[in-house]
C-alpha positions as CSV (number, residue, x, y, z in Angstrom):
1,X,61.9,71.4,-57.2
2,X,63.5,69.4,-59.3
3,X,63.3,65.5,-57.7
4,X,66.3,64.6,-59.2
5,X,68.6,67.4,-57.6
6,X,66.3,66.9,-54.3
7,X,67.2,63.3,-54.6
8,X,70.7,64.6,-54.5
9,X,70.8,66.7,-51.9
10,X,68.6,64.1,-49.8
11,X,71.8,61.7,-50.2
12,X,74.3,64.2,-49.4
13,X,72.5,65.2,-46.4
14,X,72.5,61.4,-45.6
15,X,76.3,61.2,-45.7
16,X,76.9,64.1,-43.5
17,X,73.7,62.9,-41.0
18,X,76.0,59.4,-40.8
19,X,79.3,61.0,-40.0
20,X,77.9,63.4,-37.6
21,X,76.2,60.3,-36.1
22,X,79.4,58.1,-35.9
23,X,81.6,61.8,-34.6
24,X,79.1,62.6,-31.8
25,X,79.6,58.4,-30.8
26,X,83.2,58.5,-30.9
27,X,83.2,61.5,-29.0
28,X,81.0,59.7,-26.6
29,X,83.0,56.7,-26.6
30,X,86.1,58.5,-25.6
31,X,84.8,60.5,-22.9
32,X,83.2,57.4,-21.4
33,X,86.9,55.8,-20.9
34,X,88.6,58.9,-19.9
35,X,86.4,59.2,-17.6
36,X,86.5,55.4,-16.2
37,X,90.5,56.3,-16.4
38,X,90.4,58.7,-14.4
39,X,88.8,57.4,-11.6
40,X,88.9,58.6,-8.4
41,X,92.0,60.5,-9.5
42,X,92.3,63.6,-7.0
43,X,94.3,65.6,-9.1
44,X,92.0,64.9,-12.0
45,X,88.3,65.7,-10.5
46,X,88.2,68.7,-12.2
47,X,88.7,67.5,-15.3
48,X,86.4,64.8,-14.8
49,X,83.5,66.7,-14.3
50,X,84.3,68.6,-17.5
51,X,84.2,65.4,-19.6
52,X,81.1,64.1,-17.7
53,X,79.7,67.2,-18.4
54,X,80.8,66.7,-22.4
55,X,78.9,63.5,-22.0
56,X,76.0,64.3,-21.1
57,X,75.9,67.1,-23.8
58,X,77.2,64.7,-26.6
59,X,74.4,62.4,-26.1
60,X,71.7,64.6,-26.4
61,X,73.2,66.0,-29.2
62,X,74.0,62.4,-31.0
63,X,70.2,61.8,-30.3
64,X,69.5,64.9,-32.1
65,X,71.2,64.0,-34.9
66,X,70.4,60.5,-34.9
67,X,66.9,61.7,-35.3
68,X,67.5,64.2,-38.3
69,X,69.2,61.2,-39.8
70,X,66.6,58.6,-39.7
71,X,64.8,62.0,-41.7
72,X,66.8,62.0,-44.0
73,X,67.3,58.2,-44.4
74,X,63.6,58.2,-44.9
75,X,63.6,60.5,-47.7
76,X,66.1,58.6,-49.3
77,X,64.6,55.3,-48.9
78,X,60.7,56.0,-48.3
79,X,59.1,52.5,-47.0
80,X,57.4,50.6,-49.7
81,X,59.7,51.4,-51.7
């Protein structure tokens, strides 16, 4: 493989690793204070439990990613270097 379009594709991976990173925390974020907002909101339980539920699925999946970006980062940047 040629290093240099490796190198290239390393760094675009590394762009799209950071935003799905910094997506998956704003998601996070959000549901976090929806779901403080809502409370103990009767009418919006149901809801509730789908955004805690979105949570819990968002942080695995930011953790995930997180770890395919510090790959990728790696690659990029390989210590010693």
């Amino acid at each position: 493989m040629d290093p240099k379009i490796r190198q290239e594709l390393l760094e675009s991976a590394l762009k799209a690793r950071t935003q799905e990173v910094t997506e998956y925390q704003v998601n996070i974020d959000n549901y976090r204070l929806a779901i403080e907002r809502i409370g103990n909101d009767e009418t919006m339980q149901e809801f509730k439990a789908i955004l805690e539920n979105l949570l819990q699925s968002s942080i695995v999946e930011c953790r995930k990613a997180q770890l395919m970006l510090d790959v990728v980062a790696e690659q990029v940047n390989p210590p010693g270097q």
